[in-house]
N, CA, C and O of each residue as an XYZ file, in Angstrom:
672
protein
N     -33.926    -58.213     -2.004
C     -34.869    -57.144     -2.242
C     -34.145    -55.960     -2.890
O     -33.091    -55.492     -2.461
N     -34.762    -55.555     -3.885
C     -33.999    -54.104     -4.572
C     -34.436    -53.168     -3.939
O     -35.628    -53.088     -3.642
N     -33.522    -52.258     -3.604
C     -33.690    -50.952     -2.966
C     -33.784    -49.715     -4.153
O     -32.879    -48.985     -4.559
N     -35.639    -49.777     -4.665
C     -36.189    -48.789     -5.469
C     -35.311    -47.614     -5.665
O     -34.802    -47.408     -6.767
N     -35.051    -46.631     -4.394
C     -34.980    -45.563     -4.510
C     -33.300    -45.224     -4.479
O     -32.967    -44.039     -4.519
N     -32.228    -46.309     -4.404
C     -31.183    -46.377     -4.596
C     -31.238    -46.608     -6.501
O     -30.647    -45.960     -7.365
N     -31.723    -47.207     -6.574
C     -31.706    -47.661     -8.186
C     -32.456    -45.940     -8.981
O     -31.872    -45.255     -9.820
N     -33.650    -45.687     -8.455
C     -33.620    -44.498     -9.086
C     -32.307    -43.376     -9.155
O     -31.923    -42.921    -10.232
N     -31.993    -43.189     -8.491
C     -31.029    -42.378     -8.278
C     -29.967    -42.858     -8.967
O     -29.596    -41.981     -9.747
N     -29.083    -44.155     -9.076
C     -28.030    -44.004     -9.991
C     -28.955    -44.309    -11.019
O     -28.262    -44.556    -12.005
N     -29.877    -44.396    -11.246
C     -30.301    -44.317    -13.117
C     -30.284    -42.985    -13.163
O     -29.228    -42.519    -13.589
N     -31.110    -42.223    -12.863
C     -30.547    -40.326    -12.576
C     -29.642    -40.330    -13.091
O     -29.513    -40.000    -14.270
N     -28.456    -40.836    -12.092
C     -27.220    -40.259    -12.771
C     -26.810    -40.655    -13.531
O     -25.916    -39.925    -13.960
N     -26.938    -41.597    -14.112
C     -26.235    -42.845    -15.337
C     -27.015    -42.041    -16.738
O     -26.551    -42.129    -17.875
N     -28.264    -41.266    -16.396
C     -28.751    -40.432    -17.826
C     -28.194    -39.107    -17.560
O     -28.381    -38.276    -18.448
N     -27.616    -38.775    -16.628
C     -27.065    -37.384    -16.244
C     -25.734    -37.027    -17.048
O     -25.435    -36.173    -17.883
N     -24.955    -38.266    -16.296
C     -23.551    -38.666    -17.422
C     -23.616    -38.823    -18.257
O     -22.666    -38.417    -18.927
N     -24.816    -39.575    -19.043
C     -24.476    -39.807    -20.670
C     -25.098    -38.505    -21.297
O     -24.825    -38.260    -22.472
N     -25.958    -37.611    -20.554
C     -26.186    -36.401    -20.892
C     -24.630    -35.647    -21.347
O     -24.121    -35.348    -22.427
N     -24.288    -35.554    -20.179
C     -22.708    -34.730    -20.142
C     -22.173    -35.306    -21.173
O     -21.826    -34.364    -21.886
N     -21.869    -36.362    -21.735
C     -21.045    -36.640    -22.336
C     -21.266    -36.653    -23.536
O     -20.237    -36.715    -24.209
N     -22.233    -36.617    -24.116
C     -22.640    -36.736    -25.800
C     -23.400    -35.370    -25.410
O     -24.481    -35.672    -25.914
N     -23.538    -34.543    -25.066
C     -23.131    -32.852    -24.803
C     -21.887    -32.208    -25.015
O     -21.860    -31.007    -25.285
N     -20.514    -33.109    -24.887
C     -19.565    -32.741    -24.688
C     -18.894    -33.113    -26.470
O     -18.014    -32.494    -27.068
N     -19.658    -34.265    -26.920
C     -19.163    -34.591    -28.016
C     -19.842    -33.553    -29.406
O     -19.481    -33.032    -30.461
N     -20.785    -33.677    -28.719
C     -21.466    -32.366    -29.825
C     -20.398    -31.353    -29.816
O     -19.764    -31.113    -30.843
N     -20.143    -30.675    -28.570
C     -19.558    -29.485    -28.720
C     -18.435    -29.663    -29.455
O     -18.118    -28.895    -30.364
N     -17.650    -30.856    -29.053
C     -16.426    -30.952    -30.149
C     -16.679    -31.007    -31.287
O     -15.750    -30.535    -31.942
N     -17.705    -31.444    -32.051
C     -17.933    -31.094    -33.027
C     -18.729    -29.706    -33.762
O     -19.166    -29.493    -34.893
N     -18.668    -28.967    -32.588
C     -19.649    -27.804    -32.946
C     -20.579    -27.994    -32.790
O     -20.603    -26.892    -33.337
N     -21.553    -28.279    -32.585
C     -23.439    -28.864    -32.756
C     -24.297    -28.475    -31.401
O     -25.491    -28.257    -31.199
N     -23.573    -28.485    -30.890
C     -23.987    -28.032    -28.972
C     -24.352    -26.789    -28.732
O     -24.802    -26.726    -27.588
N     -24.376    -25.491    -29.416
C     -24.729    -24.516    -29.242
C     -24.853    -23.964    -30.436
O     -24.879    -24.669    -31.445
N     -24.970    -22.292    -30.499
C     -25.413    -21.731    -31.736
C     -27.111    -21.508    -31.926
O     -27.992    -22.074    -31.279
N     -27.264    -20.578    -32.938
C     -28.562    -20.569    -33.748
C     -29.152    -21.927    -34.182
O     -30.357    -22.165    -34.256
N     -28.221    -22.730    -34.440
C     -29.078    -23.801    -34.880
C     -27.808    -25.102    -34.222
O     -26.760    -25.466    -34.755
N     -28.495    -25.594    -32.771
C     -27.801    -26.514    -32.103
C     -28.588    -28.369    -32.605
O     -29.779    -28.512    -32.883
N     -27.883    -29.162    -32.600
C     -28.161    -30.135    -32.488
C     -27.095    -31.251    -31.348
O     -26.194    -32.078    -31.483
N     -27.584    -30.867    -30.663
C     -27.274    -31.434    -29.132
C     -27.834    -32.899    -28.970
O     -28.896    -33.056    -28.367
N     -26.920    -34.338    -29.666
C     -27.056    -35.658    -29.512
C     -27.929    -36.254    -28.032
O     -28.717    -37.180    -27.842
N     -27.367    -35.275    -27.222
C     -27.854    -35.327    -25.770
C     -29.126    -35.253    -25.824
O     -29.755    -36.237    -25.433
N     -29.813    -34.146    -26.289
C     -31.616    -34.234    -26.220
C     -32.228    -35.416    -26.760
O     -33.416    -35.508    -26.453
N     -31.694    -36.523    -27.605
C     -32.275    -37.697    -27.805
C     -32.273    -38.260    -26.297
O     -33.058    -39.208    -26.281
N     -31.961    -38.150    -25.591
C     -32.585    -38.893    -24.045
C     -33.546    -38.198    -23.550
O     -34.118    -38.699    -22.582
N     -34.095    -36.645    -24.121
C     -35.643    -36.839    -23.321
C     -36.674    -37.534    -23.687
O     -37.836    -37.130    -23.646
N     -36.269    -38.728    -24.103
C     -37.484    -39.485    -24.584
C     -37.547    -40.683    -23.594
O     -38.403    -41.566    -23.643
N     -36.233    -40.584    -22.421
C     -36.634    -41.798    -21.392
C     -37.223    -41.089    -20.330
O     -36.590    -41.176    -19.278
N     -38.145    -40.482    -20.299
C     -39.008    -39.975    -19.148
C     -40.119    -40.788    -19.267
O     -40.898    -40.930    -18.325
N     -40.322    -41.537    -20.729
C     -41.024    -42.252    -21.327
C     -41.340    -43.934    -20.610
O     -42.336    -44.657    -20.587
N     -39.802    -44.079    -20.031
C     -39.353    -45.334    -19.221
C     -40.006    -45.511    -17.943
O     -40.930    -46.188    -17.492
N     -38.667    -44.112    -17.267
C     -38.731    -43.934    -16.501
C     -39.162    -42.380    -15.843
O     -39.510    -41.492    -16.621
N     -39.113    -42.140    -14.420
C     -39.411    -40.619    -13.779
C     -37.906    -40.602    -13.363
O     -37.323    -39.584    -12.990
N     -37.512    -41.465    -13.436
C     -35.688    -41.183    -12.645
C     -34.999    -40.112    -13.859
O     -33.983    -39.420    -13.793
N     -35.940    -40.279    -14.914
C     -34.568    -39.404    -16.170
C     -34.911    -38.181    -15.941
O     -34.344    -37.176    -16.369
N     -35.914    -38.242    -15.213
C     -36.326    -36.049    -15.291
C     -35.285    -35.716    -14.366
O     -34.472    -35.083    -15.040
N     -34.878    -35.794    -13.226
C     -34.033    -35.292    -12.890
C     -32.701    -35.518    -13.558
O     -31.991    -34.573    -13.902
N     -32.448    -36.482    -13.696
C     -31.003    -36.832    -14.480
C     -30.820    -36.311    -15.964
O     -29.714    -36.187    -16.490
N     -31.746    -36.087    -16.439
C     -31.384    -34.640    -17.772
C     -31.292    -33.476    -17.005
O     -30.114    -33.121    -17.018
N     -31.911    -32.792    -16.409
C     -32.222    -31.493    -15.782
C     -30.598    -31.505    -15.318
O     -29.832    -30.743    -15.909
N     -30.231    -32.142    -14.544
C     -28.931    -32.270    -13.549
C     -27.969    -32.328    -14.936
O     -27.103    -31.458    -15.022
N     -28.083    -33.291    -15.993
C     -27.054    -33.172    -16.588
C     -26.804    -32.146    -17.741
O     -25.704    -32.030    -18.281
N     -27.841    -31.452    -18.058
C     -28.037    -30.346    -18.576
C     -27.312    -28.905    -18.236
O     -26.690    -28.093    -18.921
N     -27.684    -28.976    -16.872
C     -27.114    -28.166    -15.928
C     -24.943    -28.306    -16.045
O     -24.135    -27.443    -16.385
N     -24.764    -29.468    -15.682
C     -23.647    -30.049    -15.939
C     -22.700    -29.486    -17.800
O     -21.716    -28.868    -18.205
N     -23.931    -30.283    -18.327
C     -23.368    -30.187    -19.657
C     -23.160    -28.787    -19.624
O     -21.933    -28.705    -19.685
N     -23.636    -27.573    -19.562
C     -23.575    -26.496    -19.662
C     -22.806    -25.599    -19.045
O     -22.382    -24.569    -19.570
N     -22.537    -26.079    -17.547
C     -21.465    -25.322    -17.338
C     -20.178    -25.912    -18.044
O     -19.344    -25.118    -18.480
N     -19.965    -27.427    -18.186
C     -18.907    -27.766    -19.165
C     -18.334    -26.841    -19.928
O     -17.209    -26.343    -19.984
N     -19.516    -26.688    -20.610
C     -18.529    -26.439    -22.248
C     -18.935    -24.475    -21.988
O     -19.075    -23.542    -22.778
N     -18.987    -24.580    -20.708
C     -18.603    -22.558    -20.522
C     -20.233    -21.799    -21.308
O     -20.040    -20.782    -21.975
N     -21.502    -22.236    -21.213
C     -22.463    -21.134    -21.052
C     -22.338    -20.462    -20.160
O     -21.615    -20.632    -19.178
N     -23.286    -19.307    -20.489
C     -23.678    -17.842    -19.906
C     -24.623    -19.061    -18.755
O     -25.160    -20.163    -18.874
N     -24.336    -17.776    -17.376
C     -25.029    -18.327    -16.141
C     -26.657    -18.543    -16.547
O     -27.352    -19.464    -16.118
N     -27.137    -17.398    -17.546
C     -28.607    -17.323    -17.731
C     -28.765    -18.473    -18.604
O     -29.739    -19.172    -18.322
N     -27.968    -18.902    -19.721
C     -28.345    -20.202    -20.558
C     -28.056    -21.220    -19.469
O     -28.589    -22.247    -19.887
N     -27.590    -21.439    -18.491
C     -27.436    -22.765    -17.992
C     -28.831    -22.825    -16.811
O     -29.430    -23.826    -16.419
N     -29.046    -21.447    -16.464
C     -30.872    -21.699    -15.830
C     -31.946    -21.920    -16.540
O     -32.920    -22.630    -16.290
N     -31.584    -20.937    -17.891
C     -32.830    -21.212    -18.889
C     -32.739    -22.398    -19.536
O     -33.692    -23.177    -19.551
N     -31.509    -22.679    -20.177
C     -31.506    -23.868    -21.119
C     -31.943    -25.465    -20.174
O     -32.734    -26.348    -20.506
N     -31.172    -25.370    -19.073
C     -31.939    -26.280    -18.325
C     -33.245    -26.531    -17.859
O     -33.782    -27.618    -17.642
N     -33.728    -25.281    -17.720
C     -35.555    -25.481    -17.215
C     -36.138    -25.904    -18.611
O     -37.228    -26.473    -18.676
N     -35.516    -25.662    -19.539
C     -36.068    -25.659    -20.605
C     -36.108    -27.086    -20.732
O     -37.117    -27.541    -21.272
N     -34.792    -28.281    -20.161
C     -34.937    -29.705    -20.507
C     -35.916    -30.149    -19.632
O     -36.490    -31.176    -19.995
N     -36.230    -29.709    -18.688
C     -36.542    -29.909    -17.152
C     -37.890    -30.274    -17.828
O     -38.204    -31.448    -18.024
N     -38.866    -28.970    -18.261
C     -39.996    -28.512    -18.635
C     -39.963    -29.523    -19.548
O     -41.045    -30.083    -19.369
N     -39.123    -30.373    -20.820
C     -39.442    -30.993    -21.662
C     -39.584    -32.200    -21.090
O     -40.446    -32.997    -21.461
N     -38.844    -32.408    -20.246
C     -38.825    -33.804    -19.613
C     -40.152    -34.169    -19.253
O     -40.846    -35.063    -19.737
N     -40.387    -33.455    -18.445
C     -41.982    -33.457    -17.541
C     -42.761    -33.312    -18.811
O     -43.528    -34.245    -18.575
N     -43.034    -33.008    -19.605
C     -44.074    -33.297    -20.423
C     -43.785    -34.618    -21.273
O     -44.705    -35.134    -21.907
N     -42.795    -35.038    -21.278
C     -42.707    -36.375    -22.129
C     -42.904    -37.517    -21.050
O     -43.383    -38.598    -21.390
N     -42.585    -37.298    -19.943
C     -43.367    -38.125    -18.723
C     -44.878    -38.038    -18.521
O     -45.429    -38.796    -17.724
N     -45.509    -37.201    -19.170
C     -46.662    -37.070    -19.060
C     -47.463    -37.515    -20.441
O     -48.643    -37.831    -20.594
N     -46.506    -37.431    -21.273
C     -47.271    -38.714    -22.035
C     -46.757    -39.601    -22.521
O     -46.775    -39.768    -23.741
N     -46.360    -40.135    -21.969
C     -45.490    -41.506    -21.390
C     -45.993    -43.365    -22.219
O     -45.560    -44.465    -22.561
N     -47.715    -42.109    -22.081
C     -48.565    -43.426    -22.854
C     -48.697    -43.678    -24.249
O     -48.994    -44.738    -24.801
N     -48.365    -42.255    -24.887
C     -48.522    -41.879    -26.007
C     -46.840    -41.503    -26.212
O     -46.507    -40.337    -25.997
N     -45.563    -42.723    -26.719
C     -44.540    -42.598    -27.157
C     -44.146    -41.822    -28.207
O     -43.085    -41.200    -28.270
N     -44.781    -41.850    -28.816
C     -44.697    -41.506    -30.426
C     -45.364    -39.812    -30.497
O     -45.623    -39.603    -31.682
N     -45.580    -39.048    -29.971
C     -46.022    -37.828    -29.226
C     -45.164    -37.220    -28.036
O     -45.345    -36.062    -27.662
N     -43.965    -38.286    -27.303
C     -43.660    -37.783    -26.150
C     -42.790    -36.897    -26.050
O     -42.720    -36.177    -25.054
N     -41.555    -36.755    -27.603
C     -40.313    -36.220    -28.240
C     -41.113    -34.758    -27.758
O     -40.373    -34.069    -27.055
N     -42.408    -34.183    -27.986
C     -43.120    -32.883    -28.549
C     -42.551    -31.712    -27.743
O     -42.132    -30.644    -28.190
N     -42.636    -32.248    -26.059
C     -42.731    -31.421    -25.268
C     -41.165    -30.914    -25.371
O     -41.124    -29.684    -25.407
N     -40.215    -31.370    -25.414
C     -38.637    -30.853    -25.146
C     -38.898    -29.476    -26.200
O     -38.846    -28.250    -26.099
N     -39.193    -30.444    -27.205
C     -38.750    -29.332    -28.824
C     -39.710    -27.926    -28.430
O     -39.361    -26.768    -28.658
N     -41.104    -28.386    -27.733
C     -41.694    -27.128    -28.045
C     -40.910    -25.992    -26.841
O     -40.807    -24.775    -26.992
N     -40.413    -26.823    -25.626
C     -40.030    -25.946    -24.135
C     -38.746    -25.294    -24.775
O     -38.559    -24.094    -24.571
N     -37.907    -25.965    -25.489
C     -36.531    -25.191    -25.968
C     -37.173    -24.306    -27.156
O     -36.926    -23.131    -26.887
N     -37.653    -24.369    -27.955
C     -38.256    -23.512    -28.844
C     -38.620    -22.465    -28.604
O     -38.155    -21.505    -29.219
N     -39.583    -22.309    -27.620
C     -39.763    -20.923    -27.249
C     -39.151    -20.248    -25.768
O     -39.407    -19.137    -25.304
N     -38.109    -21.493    -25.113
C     -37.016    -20.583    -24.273
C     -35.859    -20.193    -25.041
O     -35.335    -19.080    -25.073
N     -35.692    -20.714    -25.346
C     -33.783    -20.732    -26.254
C     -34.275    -19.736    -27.023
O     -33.944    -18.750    -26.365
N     -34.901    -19.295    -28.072
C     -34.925    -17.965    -28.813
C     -34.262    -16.463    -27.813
O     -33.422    -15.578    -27.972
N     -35.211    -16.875    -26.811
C     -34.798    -15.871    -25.549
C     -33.788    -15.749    -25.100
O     -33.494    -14.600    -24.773
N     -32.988    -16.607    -24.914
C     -31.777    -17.128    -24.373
C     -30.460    -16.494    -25.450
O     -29.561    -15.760    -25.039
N     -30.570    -16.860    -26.550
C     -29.718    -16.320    -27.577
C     -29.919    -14.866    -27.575
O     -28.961    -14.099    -27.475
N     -31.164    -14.448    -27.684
C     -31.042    -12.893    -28.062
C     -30.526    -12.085    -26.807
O     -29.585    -11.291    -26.846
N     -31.432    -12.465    -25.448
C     -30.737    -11.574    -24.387
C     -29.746    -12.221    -23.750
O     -29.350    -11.294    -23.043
N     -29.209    -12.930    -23.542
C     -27.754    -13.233    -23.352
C     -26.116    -13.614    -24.401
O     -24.900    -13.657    -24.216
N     -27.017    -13.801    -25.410
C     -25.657    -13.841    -26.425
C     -25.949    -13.119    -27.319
O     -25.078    -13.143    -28.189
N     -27.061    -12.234    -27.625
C     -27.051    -11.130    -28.324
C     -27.046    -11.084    -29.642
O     -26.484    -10.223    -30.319
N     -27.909    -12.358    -30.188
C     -28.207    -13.002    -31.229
C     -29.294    -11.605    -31.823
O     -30.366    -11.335    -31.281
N     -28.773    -10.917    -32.920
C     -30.049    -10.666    -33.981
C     -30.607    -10.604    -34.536
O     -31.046     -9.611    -35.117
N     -30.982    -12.218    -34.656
C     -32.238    -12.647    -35.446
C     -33.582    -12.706    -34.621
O     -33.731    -13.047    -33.447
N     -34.462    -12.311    -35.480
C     -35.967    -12.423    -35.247
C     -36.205    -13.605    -34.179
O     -35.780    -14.753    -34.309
N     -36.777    -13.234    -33.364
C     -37.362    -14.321    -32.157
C     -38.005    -15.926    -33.037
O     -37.675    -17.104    -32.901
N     -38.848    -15.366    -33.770
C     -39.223    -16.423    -34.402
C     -38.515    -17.005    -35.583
O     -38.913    -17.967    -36.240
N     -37.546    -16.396    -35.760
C     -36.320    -16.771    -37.080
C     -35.532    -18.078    -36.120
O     -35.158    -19.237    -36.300
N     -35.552    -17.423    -35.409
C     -34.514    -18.385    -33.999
C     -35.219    -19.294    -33.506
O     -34.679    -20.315    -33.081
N     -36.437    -19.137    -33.462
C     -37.645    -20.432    -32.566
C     -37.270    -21.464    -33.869
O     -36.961    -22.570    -33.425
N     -37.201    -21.392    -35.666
C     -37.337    -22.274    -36.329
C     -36.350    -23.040    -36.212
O     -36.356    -24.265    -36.089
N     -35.189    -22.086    -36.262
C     -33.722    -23.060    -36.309
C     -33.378    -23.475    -34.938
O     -32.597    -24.424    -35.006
N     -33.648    -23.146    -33.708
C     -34.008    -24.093    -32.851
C     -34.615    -25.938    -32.854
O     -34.239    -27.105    -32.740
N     -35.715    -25.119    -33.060
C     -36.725    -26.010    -33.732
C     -36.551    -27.275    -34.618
O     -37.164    -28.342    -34.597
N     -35.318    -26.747    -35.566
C     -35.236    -27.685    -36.429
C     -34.173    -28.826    -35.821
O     -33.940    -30.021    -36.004
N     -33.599    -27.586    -34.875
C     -32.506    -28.929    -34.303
C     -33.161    -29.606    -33.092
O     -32.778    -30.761    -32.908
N     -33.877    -29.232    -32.410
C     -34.471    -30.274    -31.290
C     -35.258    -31.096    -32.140
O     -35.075    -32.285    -31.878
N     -36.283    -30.847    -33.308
C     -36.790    -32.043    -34.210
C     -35.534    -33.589    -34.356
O     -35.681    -34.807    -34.260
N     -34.259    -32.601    -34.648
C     -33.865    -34.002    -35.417
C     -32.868    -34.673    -34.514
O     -32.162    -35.651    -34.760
N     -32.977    -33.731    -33.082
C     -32.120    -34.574    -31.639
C     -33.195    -35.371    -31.403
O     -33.161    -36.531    -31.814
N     -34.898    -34.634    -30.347
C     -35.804    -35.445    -29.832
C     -36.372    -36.276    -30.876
O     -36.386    -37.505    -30.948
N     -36.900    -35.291    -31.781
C     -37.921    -36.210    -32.228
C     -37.178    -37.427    -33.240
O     -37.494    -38.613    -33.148
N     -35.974    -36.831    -34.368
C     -35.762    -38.153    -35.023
C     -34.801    -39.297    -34.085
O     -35.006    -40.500    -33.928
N     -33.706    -38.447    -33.548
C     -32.783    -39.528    -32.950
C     -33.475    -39.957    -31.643
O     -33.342    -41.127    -31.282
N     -34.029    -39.304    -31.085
C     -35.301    -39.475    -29.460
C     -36.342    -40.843    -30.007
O     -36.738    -41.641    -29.158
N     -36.690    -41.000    -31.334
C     -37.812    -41.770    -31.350
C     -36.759    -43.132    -31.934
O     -37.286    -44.213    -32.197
N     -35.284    -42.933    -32.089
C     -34.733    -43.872    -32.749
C     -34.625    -44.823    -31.657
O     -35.032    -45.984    -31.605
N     -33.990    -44.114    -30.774
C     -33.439    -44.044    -29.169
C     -34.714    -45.330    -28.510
O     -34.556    -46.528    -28.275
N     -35.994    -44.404    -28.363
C     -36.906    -45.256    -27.869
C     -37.437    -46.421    -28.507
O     -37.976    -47.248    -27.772
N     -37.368    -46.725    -30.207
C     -37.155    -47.614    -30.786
C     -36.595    -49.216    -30.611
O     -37.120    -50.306    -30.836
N     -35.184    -48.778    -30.066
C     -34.100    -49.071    -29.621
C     -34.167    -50.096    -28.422
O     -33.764    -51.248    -28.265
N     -34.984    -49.004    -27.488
C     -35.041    -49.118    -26.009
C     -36.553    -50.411    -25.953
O     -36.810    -51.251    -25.090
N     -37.089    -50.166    -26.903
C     -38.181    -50.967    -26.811
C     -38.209    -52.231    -27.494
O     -39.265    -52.860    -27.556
N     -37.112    -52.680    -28.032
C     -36.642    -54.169    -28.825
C     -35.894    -54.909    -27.444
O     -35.768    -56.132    -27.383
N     -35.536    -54.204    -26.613
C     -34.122    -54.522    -25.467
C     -35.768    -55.694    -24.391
O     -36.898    -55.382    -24.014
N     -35.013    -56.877    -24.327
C     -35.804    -57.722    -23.765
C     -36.576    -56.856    -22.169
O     -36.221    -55.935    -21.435
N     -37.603    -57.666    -22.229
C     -37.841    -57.034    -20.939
C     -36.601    -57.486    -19.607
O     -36.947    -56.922    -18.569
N     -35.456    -58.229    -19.424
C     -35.117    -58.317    -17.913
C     -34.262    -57.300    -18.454
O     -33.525    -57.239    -17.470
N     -33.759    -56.419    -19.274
C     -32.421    -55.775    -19.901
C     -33.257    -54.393    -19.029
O     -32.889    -53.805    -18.012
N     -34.483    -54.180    -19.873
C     -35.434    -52.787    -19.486
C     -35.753    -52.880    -17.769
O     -36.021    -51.795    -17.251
N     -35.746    -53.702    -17.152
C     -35.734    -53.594    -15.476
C     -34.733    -52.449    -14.740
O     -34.799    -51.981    -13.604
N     -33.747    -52.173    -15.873
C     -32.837    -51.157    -15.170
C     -33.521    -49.869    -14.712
O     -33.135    -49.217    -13.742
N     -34.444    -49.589    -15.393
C     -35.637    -48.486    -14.725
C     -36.677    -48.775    -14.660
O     -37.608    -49.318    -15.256
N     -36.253    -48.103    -13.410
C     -37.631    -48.147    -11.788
C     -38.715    -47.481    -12.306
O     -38.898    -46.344    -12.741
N     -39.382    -48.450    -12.156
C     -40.912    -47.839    -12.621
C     -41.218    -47.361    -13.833
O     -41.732    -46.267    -14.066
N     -40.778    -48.503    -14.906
C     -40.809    -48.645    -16.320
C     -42.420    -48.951    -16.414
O     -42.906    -49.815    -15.683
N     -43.159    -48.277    -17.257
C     -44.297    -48.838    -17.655
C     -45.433    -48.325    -17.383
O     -46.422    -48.395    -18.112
N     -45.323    -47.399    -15.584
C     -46.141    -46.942    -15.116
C     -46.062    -45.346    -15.241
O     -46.944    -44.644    -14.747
C-alpha cells in the first residue's frame, strides 16, 4: 500500500529542490533577479497542474531559493507569496493547461514591481517594471512552463504516478 501523504511530501520537496537549484543556476548566470528576471525555476509552476503537492514545494523553495542567493527579507515574503498565489491559481485551473502558466505571471507582475521599487529602490515606473517583469515570467511560465508540461504529458502514465493526485 502507498502511503499518499508520505509521497506528497517528498514530491514537495523534490519540486522544492529543483526549485532551489535552477534558481541558483539562473543566478549564476545573472537571470534570477533584476528589472527584468528570468528565473528557469518559475517553469515549475505549471505542476500544480499535476499535482497539489507542488504548491507547497515552490512556495518552500522559493522561500529557499531566495534566501540563497541573499534577497531583501521583504523580497523573500513578497516574492514568495507571489509564487504561492501563482501556484494556487494554476491548481485551479488545472483543467484548463494551456491557461494555467497565467496565474504566476499575473501574481509576480503586479507584486514584484512593488518589491523592486520599495525594497531595492528601483526607479522605474510601476508599470515600466510590471512589463519587464512580465516579460520574464511569460518566457519562464508561460513558454518554458508550457514546454515543461508538454514534456510532462508525453511521460507514460506509470512514470506520471510519481504525483499524488495527478488528474484530479
Amino acid at each position: 500500500m502507498r502511503n499518499s501523504y508520505a509521497l506528497k511530501v517528498a514530491t514537495g520537496g523534490i519540486i522544492a529542490g529543483l526549485y532551489v537549484v535552477l534558481t541558483m543556476i539562473a543566478a549564476a548566470a545573472g537571470l534570477a533577479s533584476g528589472v527584468i528576471q528570468v528565473r528557469i525555476s518559475e517553469a515549475l509552476t505549471i505542476l500544480p497542474v499535476f499535482t497539489g503537492a507542488a504548491i507547497p514545494g515552490l512556495a518552500v523553495g522559493c522561500v529557499l531559493a531566495n534566501l540563497i542567493t541573499g534577497c531583501a527579507l521583504w523580497d523573500i515574503v513578497f516574492g514568495s507569496l507571489a509564487t504561492l498565489i501563482g501556484a494556487i491559481g494554476t491548481r485551479l485551473l488545472r483543467k484548463h493547461p494551456f491557461l494555467a502558466w497565467i496565474p504566476p505571471v499575473v501574481s509576480n507582475m503586479v507584486i514584484i514591481p512593488f518589491v523592486l521599487q520599495q525594497v531595492y529602490g528601483a526607479t522605474e515606473a510601476w508599470w515600466y517594471l510590471m512589463v519587464t517583469v512580465g516579460i520574464g515570467e511569460i518566457i519562464s511560465c508561460g513558454i518554458l512552463g508550457l514546454l515543461l508540461y508538454k514534456g510532462v504529458e508525453k511521460l507514460p502514465e506509470k512514470m506520471k504516478s510519481v504525483f499524488p493526485d495527478a488528474g484530479r
